[in-house]
C-alpha positions as CSV (number, residue, x, y, z in Angstrom):
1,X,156.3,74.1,109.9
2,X,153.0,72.8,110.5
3,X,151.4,72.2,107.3
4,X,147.6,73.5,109.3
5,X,149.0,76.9,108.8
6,X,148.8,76.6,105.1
7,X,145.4,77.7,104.0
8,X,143.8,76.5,100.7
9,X,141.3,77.4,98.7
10,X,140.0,75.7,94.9
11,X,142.2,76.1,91.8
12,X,140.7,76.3,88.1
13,X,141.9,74.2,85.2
14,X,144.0,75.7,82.8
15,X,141.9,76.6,79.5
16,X,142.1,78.5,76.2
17,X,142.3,82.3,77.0
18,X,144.5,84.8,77.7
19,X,147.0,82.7,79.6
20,X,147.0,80.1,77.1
21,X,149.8,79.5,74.8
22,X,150.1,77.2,71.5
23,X,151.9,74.8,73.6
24,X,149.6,75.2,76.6
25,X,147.6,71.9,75.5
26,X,148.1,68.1,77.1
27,X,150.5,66.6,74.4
28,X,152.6,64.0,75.4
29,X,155.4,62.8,73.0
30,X,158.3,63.6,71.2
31,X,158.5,65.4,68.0
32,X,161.8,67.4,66.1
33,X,160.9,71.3,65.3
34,X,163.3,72.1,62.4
35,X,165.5,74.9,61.7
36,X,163.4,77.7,60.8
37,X,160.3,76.4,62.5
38,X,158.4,79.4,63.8
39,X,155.9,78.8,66.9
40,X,153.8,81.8,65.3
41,X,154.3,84.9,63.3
42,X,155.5,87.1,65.7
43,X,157.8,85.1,66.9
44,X,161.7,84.7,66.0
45,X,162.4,81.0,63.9
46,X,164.3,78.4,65.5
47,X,167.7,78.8,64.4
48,X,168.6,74.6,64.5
49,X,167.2,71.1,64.8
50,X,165.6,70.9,68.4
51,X,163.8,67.9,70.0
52,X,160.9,68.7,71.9
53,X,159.9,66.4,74.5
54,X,156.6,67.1,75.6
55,X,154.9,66.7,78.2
56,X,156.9,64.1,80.1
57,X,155.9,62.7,83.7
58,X,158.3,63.2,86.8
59,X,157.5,61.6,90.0
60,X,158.4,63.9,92.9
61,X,159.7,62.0,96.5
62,X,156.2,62.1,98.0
63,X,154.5,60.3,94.8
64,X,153.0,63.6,92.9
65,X,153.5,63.1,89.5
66,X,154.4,66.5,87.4
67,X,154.9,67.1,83.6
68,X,157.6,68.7,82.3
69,X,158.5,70.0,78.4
70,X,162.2,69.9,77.4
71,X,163.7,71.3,74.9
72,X,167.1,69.9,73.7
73,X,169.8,70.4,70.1
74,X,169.3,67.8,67.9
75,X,172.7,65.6,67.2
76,X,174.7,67.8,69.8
77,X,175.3,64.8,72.5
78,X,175.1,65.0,76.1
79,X,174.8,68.7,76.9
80,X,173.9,70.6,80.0
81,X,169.9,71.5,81.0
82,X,169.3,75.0,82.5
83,X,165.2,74.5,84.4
84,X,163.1,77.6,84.4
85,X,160.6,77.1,87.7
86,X,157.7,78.8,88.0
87,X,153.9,78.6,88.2
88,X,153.1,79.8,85.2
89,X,152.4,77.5,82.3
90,X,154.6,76.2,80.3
91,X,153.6,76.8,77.3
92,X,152.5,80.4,77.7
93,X,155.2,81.9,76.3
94,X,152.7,82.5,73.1
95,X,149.7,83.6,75.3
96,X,147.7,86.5,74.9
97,X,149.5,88.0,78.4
98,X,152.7,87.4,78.0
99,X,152.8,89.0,74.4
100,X,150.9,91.8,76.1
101,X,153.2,92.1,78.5
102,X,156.3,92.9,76.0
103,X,153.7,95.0,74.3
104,X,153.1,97.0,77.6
105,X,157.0,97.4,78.5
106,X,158.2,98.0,74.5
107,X,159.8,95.1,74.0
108,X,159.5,93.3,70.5
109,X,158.1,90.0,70.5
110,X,160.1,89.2,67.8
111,X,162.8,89.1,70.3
112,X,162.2,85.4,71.8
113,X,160.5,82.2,70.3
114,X,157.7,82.0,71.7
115,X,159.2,78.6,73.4
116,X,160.4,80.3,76.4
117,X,158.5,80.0,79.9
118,X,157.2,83.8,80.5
119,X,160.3,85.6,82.4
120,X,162.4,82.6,81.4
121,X,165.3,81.7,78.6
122,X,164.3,81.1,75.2
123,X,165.7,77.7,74.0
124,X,165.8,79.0,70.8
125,X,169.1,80.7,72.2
126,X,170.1,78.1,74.4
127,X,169.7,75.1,72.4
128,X,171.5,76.4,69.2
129,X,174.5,77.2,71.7
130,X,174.8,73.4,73.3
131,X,172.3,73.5,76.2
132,X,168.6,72.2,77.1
133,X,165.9,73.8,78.5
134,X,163.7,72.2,80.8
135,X,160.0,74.1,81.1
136,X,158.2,72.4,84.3
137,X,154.6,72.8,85.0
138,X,155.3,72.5,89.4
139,X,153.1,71.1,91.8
140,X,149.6,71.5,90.9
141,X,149.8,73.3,88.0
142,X,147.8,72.5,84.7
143,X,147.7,68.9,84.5
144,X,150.6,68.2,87.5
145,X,149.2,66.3,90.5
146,X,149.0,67.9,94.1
147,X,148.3,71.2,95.8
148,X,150.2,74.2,94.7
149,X,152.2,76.0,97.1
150,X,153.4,79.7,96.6
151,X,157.6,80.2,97.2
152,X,158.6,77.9,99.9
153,X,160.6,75.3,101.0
154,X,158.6,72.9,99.4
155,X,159.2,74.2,96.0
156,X,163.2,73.5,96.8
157,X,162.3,70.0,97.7
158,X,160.2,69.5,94.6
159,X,162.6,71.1,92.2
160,X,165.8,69.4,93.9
161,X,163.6,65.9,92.6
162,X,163.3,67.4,89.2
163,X,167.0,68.6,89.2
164,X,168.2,65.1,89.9
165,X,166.0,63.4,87.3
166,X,166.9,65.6,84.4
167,X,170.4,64.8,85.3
168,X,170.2,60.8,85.0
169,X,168.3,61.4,81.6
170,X,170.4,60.0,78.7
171,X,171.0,62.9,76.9
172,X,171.9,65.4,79.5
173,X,176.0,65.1,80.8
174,X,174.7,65.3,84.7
175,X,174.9,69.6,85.1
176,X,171.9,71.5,86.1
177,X,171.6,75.1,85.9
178,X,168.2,77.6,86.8
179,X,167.8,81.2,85.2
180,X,165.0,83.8,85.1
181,X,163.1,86.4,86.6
182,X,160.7,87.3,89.5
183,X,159.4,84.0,90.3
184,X,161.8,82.2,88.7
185,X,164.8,83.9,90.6
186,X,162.9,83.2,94.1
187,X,162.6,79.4,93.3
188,X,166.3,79.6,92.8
189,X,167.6,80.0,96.6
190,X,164.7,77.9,97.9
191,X,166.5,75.2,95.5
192,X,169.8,75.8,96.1
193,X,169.4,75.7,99.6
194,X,167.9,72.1,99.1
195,X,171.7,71.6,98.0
196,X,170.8,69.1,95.0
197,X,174.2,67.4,93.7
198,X,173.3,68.3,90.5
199,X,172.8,71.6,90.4
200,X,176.1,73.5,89.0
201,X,175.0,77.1,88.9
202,X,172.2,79.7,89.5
203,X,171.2,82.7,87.8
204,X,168.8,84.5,89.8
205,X,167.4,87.5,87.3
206,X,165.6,90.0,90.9
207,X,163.2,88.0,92.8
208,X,161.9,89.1,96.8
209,X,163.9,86.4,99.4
210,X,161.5,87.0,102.1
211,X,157.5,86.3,101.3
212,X,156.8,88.4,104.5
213,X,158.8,91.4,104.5
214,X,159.3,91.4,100.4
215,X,155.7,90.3,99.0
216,X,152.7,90.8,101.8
217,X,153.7,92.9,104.4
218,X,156.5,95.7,103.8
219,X,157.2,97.5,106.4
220,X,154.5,95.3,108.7
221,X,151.6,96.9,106.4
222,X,149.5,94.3,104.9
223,X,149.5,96.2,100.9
224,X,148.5,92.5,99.3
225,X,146.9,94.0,96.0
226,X,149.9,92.3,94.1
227,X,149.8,89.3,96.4
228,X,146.0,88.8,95.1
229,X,147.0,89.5,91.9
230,X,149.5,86.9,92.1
231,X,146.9,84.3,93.6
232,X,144.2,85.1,91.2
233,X,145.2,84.6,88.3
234,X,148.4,82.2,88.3
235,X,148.3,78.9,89.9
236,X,145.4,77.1,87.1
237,X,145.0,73.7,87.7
238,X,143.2,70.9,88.5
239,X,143.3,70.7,92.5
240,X,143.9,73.6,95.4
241,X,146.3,76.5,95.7
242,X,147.8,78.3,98.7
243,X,145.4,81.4,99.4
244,X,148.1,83.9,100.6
245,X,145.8,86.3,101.3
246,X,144.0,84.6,103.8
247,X,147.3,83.2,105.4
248,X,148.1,87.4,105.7
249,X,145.1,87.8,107.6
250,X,145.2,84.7,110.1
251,X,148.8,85.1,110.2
252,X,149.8,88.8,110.5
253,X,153.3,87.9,113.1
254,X,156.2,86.3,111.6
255,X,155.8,83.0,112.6
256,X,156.5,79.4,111.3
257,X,154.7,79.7,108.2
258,X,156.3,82.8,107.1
259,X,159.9,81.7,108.0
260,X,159.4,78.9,106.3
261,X,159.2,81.1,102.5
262,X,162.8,82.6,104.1
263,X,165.1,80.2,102.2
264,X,168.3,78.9,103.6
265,X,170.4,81.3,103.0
266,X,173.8,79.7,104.4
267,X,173.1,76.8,102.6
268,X,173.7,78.4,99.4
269,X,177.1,77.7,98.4
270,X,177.1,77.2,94.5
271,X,178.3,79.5,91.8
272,X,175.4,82.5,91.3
273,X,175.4,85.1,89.0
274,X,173.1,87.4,90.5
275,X,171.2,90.3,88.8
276,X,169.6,93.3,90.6
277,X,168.0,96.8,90.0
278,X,167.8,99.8,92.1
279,X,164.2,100.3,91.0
280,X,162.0,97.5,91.2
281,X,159.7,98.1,93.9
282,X,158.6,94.1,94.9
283,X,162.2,92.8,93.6
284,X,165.0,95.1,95.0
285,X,165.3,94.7,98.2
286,X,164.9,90.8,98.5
287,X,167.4,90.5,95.9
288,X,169.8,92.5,97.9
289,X,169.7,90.8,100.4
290,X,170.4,87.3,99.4
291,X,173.0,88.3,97.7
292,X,174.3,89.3,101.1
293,X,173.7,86.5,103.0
294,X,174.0,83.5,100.7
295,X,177.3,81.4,101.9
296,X,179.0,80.9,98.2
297,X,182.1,82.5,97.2
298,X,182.0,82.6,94.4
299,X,178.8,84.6,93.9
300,X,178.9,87.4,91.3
301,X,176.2,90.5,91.9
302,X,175.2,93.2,88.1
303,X,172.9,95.9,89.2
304,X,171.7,97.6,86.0
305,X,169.8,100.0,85.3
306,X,166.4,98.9,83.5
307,X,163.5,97.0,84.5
308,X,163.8,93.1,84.0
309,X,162.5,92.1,81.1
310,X,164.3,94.3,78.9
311,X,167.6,93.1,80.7
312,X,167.1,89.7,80.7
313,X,166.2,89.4,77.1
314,X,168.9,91.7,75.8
315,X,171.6,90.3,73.2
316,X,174.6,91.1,75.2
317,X,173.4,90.4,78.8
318,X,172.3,86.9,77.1
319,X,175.9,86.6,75.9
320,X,177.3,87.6,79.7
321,X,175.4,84.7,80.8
322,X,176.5,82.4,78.8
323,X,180.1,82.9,79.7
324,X,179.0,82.0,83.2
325,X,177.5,79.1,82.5
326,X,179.6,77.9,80.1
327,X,182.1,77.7,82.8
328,X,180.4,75.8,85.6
329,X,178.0,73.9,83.2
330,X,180.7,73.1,80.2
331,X,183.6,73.2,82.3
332,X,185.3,75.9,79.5
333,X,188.6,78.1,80.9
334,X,186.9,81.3,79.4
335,X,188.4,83.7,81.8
336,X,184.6,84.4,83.7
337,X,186.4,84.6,86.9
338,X,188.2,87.4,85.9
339,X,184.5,89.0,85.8
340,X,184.2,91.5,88.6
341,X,182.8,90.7,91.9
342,X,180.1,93.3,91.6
343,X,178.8,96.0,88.7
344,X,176.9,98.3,89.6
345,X,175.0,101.4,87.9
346,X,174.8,104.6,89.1
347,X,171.2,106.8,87.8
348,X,171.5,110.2,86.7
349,X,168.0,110.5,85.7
350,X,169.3,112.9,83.0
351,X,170.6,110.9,80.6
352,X,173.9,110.1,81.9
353,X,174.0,107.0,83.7
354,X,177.2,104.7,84.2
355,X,176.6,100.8,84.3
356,X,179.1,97.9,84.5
357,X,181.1,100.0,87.4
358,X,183.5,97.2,88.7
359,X,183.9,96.8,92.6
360,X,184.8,94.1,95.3
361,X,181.5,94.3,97.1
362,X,178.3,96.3,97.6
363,X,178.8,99.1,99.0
364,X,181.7,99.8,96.9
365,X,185.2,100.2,99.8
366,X,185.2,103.7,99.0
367,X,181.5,104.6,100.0
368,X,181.3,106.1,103.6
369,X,178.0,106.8,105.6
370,X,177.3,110.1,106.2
371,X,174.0,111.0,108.6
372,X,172.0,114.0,107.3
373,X,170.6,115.8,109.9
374,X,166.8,116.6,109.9
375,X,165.8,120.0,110.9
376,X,162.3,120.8,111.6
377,X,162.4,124.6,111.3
378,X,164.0,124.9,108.0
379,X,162.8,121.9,106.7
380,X,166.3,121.2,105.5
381,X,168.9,118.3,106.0
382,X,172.7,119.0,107.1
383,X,175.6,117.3,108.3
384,X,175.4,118.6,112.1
385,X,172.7,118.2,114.0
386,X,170.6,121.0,115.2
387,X,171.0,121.7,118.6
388,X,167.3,123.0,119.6
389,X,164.4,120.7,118.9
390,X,161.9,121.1,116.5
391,X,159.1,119.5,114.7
392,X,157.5,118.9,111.6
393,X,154.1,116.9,111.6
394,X,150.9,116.5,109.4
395,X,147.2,115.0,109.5
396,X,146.5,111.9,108.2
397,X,144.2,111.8,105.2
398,X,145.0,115.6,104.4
399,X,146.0,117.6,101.5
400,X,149.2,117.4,102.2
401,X,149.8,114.4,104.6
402,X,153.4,114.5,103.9
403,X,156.4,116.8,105.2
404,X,159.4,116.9,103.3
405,X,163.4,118.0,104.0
406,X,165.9,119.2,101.6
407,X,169.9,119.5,100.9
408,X,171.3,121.2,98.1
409,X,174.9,119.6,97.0
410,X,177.6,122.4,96.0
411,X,180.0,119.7,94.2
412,X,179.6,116.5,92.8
413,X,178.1,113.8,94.9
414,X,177.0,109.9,94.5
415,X,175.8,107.5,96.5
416,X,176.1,103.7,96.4
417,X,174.5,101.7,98.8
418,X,172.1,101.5,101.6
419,X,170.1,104.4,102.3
420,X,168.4,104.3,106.1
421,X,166.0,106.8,108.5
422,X,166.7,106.9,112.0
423,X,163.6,108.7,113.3
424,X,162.0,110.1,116.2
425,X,158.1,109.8,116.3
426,X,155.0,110.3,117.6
427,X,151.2,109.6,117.3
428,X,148.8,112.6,118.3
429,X,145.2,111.1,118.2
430,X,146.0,107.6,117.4
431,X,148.3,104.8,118.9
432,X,150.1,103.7,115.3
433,X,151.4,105.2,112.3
434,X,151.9,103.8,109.0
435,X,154.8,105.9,108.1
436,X,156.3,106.1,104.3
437,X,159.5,107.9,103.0
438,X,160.8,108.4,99.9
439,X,164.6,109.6,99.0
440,X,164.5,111.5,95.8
441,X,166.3,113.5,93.3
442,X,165.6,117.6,92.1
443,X,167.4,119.3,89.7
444,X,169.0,123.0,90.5
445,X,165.1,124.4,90.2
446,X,163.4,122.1,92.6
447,X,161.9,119.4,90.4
448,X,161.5,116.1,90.9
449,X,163.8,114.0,88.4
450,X,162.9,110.6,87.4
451,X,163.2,108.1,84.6
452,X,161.7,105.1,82.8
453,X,163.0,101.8,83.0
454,X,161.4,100.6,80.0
455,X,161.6,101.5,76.3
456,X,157.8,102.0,76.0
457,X,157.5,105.8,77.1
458,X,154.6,106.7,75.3
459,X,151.1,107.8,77.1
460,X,149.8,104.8,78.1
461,X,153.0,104.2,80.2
462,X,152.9,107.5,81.6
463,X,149.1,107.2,82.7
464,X,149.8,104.4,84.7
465,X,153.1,105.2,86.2
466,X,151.3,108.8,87.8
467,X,150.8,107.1,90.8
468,X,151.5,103.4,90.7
469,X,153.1,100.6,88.3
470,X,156.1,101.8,90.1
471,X,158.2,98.8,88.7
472,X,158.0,100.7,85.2
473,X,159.4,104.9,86.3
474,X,162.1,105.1,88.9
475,X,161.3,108.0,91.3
476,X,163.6,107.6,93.8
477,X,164.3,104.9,97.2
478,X,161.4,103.9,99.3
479,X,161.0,102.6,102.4
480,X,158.2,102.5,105.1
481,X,157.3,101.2,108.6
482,X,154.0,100.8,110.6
483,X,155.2,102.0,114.0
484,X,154.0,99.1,116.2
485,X,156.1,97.2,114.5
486,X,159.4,98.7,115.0
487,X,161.1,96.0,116.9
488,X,164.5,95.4,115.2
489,X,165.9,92.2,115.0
490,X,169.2,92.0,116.7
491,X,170.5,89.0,114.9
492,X,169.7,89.7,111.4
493,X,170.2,94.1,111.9
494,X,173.5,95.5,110.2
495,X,174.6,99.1,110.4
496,X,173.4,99.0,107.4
497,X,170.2,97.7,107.2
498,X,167.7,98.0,109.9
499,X,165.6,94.6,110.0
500,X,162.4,94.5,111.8
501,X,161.3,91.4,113.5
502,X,157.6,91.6,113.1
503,X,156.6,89.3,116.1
504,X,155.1,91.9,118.3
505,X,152.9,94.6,118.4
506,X,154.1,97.3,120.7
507,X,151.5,100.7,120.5
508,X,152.1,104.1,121.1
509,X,150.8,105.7,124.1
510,X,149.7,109.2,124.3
511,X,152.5,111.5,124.2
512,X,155.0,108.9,123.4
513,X,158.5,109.7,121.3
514,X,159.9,106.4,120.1
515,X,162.8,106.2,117.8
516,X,162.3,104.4,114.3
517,X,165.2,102.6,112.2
518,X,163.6,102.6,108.4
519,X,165.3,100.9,105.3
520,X,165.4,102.6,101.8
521,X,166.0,100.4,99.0
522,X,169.4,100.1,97.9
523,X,170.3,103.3,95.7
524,X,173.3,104.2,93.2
525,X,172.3,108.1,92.3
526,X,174.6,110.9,91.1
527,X,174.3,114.6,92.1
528,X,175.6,117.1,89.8
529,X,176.4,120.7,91.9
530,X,173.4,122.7,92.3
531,X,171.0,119.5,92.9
532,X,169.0,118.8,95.7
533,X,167.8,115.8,97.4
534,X,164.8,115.6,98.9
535,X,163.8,113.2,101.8
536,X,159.5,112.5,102.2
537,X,157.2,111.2,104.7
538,X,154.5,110.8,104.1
539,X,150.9,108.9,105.8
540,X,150.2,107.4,102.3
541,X,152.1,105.1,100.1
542,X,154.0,107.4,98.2
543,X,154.9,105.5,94.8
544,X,151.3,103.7,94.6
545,X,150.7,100.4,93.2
546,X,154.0,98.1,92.3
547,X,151.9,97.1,89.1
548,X,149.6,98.6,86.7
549,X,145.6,97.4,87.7
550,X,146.4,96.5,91.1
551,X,144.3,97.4,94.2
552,X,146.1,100.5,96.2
553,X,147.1,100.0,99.5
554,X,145.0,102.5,101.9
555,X,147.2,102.6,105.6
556,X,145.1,102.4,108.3
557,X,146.2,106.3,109.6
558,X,144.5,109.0,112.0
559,X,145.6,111.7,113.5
560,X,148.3,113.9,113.7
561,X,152.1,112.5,112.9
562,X,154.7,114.1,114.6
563,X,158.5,114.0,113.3
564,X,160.3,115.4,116.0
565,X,164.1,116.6,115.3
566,X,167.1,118.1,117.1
567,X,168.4,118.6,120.4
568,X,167.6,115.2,122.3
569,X,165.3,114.0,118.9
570,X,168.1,114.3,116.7
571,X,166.4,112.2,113.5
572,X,168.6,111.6,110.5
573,X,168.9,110.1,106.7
574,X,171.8,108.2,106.7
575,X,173.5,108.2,103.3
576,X,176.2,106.3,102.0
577,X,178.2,108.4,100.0
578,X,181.0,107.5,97.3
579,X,184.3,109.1,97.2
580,X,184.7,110.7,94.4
581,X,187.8,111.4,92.5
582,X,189.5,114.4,91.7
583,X,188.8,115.7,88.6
């Protein structure tokens, strides 16, 4: 890639407010916090003897020096380092946001240390069980040297240098792992791809795998209220930062500078414990699908059935962990291959989900696609196609803007997998359409189910989940498309999942039918007889927001949509449906 296609703009030094932690000051040395040492009262006490070494300088391959806090057992020897790499300070794990953060979600602060980089592992944990934790501020960030950069290749390169310094340090036996969430996954398999020979093990916690298609423009849409978000306020420092938003705008075509935030994936060969969710709106889909492509064998995939934060930090996901890294960091015959392949969840949105359901692969072998027929008369879905065409269309910007079809299940029915629309369109009054569509759940009467993936429920959480924060209340499996750019790509494309390639523009003329493939995130949903499913589209985003406070996306629609269905325009959800067993 050219590095002219990255566009800068100034950064802002890190100081004391909201995102500033207790440990967010310029403090070089080494100090010993002692058993019981509490960061602040909130916080959980250190449970043994750690050395903190604060602040210490690593010099990256092109000169940039960057600072790094590590966190290691006192009197345990040589022991492993697991590197939490992000852009958020290091020592914000006490800040005003992050503690608001647990606040907002319902989880107790008292939970973690305080030590921990926000979405990362505590060392508190980590230390008292034989590991280090290495808490980097990266390129450009606080009082590192350079330019930041937001999820690319260069963020492998610079945390392959930092992987093979820790591992020559004295005290560490020469095994590097990475954990966390969000950002911290997506640095993950832009540094495995790097291939460092240190790094043993991965542990990426959801993360998007595909800046484009995951983070600025789903669907070919450019809905960058997140992306701003992201830009705005993270990123403090002393020199520039990428402006993303600006790139989206000069850049709106795959091209160089987009593939180049696509890590590797066939590079990836080393041991990763992958964690996923069916409902996280930014994270699901990218997760997905490196899981799918990386190379490594020996790759293990959870899909549970939360949000992240509550996952990550939970006691007996912690302890799951461990047992994988205690066998590719420590070396210890604990039986982890024995773990299943995949576990996956299955919703019920009633109270009864299943979790930790054991398969070979995702799709489970016993799922079988099943194409639901749209029909434009009744409004309904059905496993034959209708054999006289109809339509169903709307007006952008309308009250409703949306038509919907429905199925009704007489026995009991789940689905695992990848949901997909294959669609036959048309523009009356315009030459695009930014289409959205939404696969959801209704109980026996017609209403909507859905379900919380945090323990906070209370009003505040339900205000904001109404119509955006979709991350925290599951409704159901999005997808969405802007017509022009329907072009699949016929290398990356499964029968699966559709893949668009976003290089071209290709209108609608008047009158024109053109066929649409549309992804769904990946769903695990049970039907109990009597339910109904319910497929939307819709001309506006659906779900809203990803997160609370963020601009809404407002699609650029006008006119009349036209789904057409039936006869030659057969459009159809295709499901992938579970076998399930005799009762």
């Amino acid at each position: 890639m050219s590095d002219d296609q990255r566009i800068y703009m100034p950064s802002q030094p890190l100081e004391p407010g909201d995102r500033y932690g207790v440990l967010s000051g310029f403090d070089p040395g080494t100090r010993t916090l002692e058993a019981g040492f509490r960061i602040a009262p909130p916080f959980k006490p250190l449970p043994v003897d750690v050395v903190l070494d604060k602040d210490v300088p690593v010099t990256l391959r092109d000169g940039v020096t960057v600072h790094v806090d590590v966190f290691r057992p006192v009197g345990a020897g040589k022991v492993p380092v697991i590197v939490a790499w992000s852009p958020y300070g290091k020592g914000q794990g006490t800040s005003a946001s992050v503690m608001g953060v647990f606040g907002m979600v319902g989880l107790d602060n008292g939970a973690v240390s305080g030590l921990e980089k926000f979405e990362g592992p505590d060392p508190a944990y980590w230390c008292a069980r034989g590991y280090a934790i290495c808490n980097p501020d990266i390129r450009g960030v606080a009082n590192s040297e350079g330019d930041s950069v937001l999820w690319d290749r260069q963020e492998g390169r610079d945390c392959y240098d930092l992987i093979e310094w820790l591992a020559v340090q004295d005290w560490c036996t020469g095994k590097v792992a990475m954990s966390g969430t969000s950002y911290l996954a997506v640095s993950q398999w832009f540094t495995a791809a790097e291939q460092p020979p240190h790094l043993a093990a991965i542990n990426p916690w959801e993360g998007v795998s595909d800046v484009y298609r995951d983070f600025l423009l789903r669907g070919g849409m450019p809905d960058t209220g997140f992306a701003r978000h992201l830009r705005d306020h993270s990123f403090w420092g002393n020199g520039q930062k990428e402006d993303i938003i600006a790139e989206a705008e000069r850049h709106p075509l795959m091209n160089d500078l987009w593939e180049n935030k696509i890590p590797e994936f066939e590079k990836i060969d080393l041991p990763a414990y992958v964690v996923a969710s069916y409902s996280n709106t930014l994270h699901t889909a990218g997760t997905f699908r490196a899981w799918r492509r990386m190379a490594s064998e020996r790759k293990w995939l959870r899909v549970h059935n939360t949000q992240e934060w509550p996952d990550y930090y939970d006691e007996a996901n912690t302890e799951d962990l461990r047992r994988f890294f205690d066998r590719f960091l420590k070396d210890e015959d604990n039986g982890w291959e024995r773990t299943p392949t995949v576990r996956y969840s299955v919703l019920d949105l009633e109270g009864g989900d299943q979790v930790d359901v054991p398969a070979d692969r995702f799709p489970p072998a016993d799922v079988t696609p099943a194409k639901y027929y749209l029909d434009g008369r009744s409004r309904t879905l059905a496993t034959t196609a209708p054999t006289a065409g109809a339509t169903a269309e709307y007006t952008a910007g309308t009250n409703a803007d949306t038509v919907s079809f429905v199925t009704r299940f007489d026995r009991e029915t789940v689905l695992v997998g990848y949901p997909k629309a294959h669609l036959w369109v048309e523009a009356k009054g315009s030459d695009d359409m930014d289409l959205f569509l939404l696969v959801q759940k209704l109980d026996a009467y017609g209403t909507p189910l859905q379900q919380f993936t945090v323990p906070n429920q209370g009003a505040r959480i339900q205000d904001v989940t109404e119509r955006g924060a979709s991350i925290l209340r599951y409704k159901g499996a999005d997808g969405r498309l802007r017509v022009s750019m329907r072009r699949l790509d016929g290398t990356l494309s499964t029968d699966d999942v559709p893949v668009h390639s976003f290089d071209r523009i290709e209108k609608l003329s008047p009158g024109e039918i053109v066929d649409v493939e549309i992804d769904l995130l990946p769903i695990g949903l049970a039907f109990h007889p009597g339910e109904q499913l319910r497929l939307v589209i819709s001309g506006r985003s659906i779900l809203g927001t990803m997160m609370p406070g963020i601009r809404e996306y407002t699609p650029a629609n006008t006119g009349q949509h036209i789904i057409h269905t039936g006869g030659e325009h057969a459009s159809y959800l295709r499901l992938p449906v579970k076998a399930v067993r005799p009762s």
